[in-house]
N, C-alpha and C positions, 0 to 999 in steps of 0.2 A: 833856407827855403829856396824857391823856384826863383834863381834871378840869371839876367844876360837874355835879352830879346835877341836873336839877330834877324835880318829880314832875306827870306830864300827867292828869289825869284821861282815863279813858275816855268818847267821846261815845256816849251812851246816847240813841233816840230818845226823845221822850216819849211818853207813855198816847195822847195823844188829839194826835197826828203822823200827819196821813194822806197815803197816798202820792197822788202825781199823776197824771193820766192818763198810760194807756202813751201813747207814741208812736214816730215812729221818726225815731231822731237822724241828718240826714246832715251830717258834720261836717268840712271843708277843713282843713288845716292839715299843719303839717311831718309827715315818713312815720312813722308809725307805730312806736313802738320804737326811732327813730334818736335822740332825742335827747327829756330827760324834761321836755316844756313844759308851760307848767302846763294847757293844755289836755287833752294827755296824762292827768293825773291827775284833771283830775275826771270824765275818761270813766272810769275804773273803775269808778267811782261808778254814772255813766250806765247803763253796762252792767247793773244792778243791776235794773233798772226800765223800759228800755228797749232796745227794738231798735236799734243803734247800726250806720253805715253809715260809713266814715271814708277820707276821700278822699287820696290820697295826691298832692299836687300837685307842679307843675316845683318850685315854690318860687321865691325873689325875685331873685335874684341871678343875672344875665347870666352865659351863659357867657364863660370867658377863654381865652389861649393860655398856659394852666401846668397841671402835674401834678392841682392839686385839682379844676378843670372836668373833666379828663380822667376821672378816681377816679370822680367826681359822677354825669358821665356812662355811666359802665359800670353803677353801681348803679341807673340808673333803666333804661336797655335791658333789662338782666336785669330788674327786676320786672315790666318790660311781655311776658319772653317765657317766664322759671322762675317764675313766680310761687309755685309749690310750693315751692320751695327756699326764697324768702324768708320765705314764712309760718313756716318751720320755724327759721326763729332767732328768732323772735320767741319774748320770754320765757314761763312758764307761765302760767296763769291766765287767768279769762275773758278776753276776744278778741272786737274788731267785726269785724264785714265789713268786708274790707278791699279798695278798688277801689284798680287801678292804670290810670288811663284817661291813655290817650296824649297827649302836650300838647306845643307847639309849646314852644321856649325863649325867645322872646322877647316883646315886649309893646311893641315901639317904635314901631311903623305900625299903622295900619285895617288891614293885611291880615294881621298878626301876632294884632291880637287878634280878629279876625274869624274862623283858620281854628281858634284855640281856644275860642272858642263851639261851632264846629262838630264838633271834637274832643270837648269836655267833653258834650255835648247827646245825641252818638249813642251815649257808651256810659255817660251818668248816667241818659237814659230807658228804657233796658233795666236796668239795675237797680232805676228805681223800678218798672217795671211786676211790677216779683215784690211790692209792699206795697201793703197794704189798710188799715196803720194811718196816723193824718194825721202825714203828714212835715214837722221843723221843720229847716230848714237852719243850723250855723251856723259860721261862719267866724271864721277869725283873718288871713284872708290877703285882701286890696283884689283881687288878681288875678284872681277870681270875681266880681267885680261886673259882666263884660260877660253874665256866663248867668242874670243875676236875673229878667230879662223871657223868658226863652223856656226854663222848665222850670213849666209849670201846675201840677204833680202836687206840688209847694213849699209848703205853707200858709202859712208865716211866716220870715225872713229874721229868724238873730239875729247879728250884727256885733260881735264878742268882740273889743275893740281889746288886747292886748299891747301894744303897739310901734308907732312909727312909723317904718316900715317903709322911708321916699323921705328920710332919714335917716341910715340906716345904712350903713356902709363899702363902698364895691363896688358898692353897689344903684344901681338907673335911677331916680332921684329923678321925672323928669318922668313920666313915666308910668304909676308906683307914686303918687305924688300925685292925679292924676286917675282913676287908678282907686278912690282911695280917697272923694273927693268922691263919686263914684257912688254908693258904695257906703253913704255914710253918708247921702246924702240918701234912697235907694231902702229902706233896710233898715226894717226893721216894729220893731226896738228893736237899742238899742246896749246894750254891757254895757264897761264902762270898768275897766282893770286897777289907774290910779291917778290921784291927782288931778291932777295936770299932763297928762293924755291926757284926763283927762275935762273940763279946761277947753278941750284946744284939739280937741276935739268940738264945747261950746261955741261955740266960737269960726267952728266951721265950719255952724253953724247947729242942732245939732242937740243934745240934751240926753241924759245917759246916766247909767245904773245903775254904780253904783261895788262893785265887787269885787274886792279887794287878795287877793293869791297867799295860799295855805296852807302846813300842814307836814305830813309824815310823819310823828308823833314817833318810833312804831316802825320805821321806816325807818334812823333817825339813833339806834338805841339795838338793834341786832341783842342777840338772845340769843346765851349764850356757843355755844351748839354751831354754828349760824348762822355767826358770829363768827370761830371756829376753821376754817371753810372757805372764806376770802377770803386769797389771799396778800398779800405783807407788798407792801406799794407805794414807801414811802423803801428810795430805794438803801443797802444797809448800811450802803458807808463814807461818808455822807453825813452831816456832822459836826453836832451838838446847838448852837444851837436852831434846830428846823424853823418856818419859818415857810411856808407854803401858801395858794397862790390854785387854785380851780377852776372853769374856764369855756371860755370861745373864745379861742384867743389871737389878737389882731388889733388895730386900731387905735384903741381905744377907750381899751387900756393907756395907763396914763400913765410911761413909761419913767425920766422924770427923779424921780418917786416910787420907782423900783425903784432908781435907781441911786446917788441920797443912800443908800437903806436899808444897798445894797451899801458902800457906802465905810465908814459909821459903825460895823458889826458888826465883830469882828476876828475871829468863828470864828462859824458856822450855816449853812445849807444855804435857801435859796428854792427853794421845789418850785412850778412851774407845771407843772399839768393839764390838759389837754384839747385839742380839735383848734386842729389849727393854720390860721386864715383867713387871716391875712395871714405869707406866709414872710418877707419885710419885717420883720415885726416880731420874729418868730422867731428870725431872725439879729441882730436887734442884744440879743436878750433874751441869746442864748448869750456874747453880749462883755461880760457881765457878770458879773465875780466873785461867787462863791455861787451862782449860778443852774444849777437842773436844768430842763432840758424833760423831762415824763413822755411827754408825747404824749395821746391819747386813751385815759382808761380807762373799763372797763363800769361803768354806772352803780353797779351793785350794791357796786364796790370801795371807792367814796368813802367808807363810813362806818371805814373799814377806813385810809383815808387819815388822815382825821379823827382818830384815834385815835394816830396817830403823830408826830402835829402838834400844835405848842406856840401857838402864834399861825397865824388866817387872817386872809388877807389880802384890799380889794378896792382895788386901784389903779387906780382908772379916771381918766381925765383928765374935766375940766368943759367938758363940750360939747354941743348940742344933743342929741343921741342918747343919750347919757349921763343927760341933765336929764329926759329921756321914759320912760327904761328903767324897768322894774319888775324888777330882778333875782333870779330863784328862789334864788340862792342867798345872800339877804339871811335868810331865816327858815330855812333849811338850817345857815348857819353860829350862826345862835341856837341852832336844836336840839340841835347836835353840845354845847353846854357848854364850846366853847372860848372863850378870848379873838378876838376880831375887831376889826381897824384897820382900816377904811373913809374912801373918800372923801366927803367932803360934798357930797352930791346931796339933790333932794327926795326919792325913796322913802327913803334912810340914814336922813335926820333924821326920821321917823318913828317912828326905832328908840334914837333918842339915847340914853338914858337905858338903853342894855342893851348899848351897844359905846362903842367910841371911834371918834369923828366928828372926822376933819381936814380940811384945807382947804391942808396947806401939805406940801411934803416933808420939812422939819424936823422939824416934827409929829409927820408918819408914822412918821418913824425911832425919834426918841422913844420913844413910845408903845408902838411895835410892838417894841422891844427892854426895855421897863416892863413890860410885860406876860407876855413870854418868861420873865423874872428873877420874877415876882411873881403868876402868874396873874391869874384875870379876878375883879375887886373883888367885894365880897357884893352891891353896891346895885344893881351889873348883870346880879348873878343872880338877886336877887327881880325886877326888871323887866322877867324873858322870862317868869317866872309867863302873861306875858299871852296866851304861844304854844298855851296851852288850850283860847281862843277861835279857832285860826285851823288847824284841821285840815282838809284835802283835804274828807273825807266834808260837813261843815258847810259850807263855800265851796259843793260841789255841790248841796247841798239851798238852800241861796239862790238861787243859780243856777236852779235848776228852779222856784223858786217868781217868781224874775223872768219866767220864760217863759211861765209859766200867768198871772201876773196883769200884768204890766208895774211890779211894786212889791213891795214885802218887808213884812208886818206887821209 
């Protein structure tokens, strides 16, 4: 169940915290609302201070011949022609402009990414032509590095690396790579999510600002009335102890982690959450005893998950993509107060001293059924004390002061 209080202070700005010039933010990245990246949340923030512009791109990943291209593709035709309807599930609260400009799906040829220059150019310059204030562009996506050179109205290019991107399962490596060399040699400053992305920035000539993800703590701590209007997420007869991963299901999983866990337990329920990228993987997850697939839930639910759950989980296997990743839900599953089993990756060990950090399946199982039985030690709950320093709002005001100076006092 829901145990480990810790207490967040409030961030308060200080006396003499001045704010930055307006400007106006036009921002690339996954659509708006679909999914909470951490770019997502420090535009809240953004919104606060600036006019915010937010591009809603193809995104990285080729189409295929299966069900989810299909999905994928319905939901971007429709935003290019209801756009009304889409704004209207976006959740409450302040809201950017939201462009839906028409874009070619691929990126493999000169003439693929040539007619999406040409695409991107005829409907980002009618929108910048409505602002008078100086436009900062900044992107999380290498895909937008062929329109750096032909939108003048752009004052400065900021290259927000997440992810390596020519990496990841499914994606066109070769030309998600060169677009991202573009991108980082053209860009006016880099802003680096963690340190193995900011080495192999490094690496690629070019030097960058480090900014490691935040938290919501009141996100991950609803009040009770709040609280009482999120339905219940574990299936009922879904047998004690839950243990819980939430994220993409896909091939990142390390399945021989899930399936020691599975053998060793003799009674608990494995809840995975969230969409399913690879059905590959989805299918062999289901031939696992213990294992629920929830599917995709609304953000809002998870805390609500969280709270049902005995142990989370992050079973990733050790792989290049994995070694790059910054995963939001490394200081999500700190907040929540539970026990977390994680794999030994660079961002994890960052965190050591506040989870359990494995490296083997055995481990895992261990641990993650130690923890079920005993909840999460005291030593690893004074050592999230540190999630104090690492709220959304804080990240963002760094963030703005990387853009105004190219450095943090």
């Amino acid at each position: 169940m829901y145990v480990g209080m810790i207490t967040i202070p409030e961030h308060r700005p200080k006396e003499d915290e001045t704010l930055v010039q307006s400007s106006t933010y036009l921002i690339f990245s996954d659509d708006w609302g679909r999914h909470p990246s951490s770019c997502q949340h420090l535009t809240r923030f953004f919104l606060e201070k600036h006019r915010v512009l937010w591009v809603n791109t193809i995104g990285t990943r080729p189409p295929r011949l299966d069900w989810m291209t299909v999905r994928r593709g319905y939901e971007k035709i429709t935003s290019w022609t209801r756009r009304g309807r889409e704004q209207a599930e976006i959740p409450q609260g302040p809201q950017p402009e939201i462009l839906h400009p028409v874009m070619w799906p691929w990126f493999r040829t000169e003439i693929d990414r040539r007619l999406n220059i040409w695409l991107l150019r005829h409907e980002l310059r009618k929108a910048l032509a409505r602002i008078s204030t100086p436009v900062i562009a900044i992107t999380t996506l290498p895909i937008v590095a062929d329109v750096m050179g032909v939108l003048p109205e752009i004052e400065k290019w900021i290259y927000y690396c997440v992810d390596d991107w020519s990496q990841w399962p499914g994606m066109d490596s070769q030309p998600l790579a060169e677009m991202e060399q573009k991108l980082v040699s053209r860009a006016d400053l880099l802003i680096s999510a963690g340190t193995v992305l900011r080495e192999r920035l490094r690496q690629m000539g070019r030097e960058s600002l480090l900014l490691t993800h935040g938290v919501d703590w009141e996100f991950w701590h609803p009040s009770a009335e709040t609280f009482s209007t999120i339905r219940r997420q574990v299936p009922q007869d879904a047998p004690s102890p839950i243990y819980t991963f939430w994220g993409l299901i896909d091939e990142r999983l390390d399945l021989a982690f899930i399936r020691h866990l599975a053998r060793e337990i003799s009674t608990g329920s494995l809840i995975f959450a969230g969409p399913i990228i690879s059905p590959e993987v989805a299918l062999e997850l289901e031939r696992i005893p213990h294992v629920r697939l929830l599917g995709k839930l609304p953000y809002a639910d998870l805390p609500r998950l969280a709270h049902e759950s005995d142990v989370l989980l992050m079973p990733y296997r050790d792989m290049e993509v994995t070694r790059q990743m910054q995963p939001l839900k490394m200081t999500e599953y700190l907040a929540t107060g539970l026990p977390a089993v994680v794999r030994e990756l660079p961002a994890t060990l960052a965190w050591q001293e506040a989870l359990d950090v494995v490296s083997s399946a055995e481990q895992f199982a261990i641990l993650a059924q130690e923890r079920a039985e005993r909840g999460i030690p005291a030593g690893q709950q004074l050592a999230r004390k540190r999630l104090s320093e690492e709220s959304w709002q804080k990240k963002a005001a760094i963030f703005e002061e990387f853009i105004q100076t190219g450095t943090i006092s």
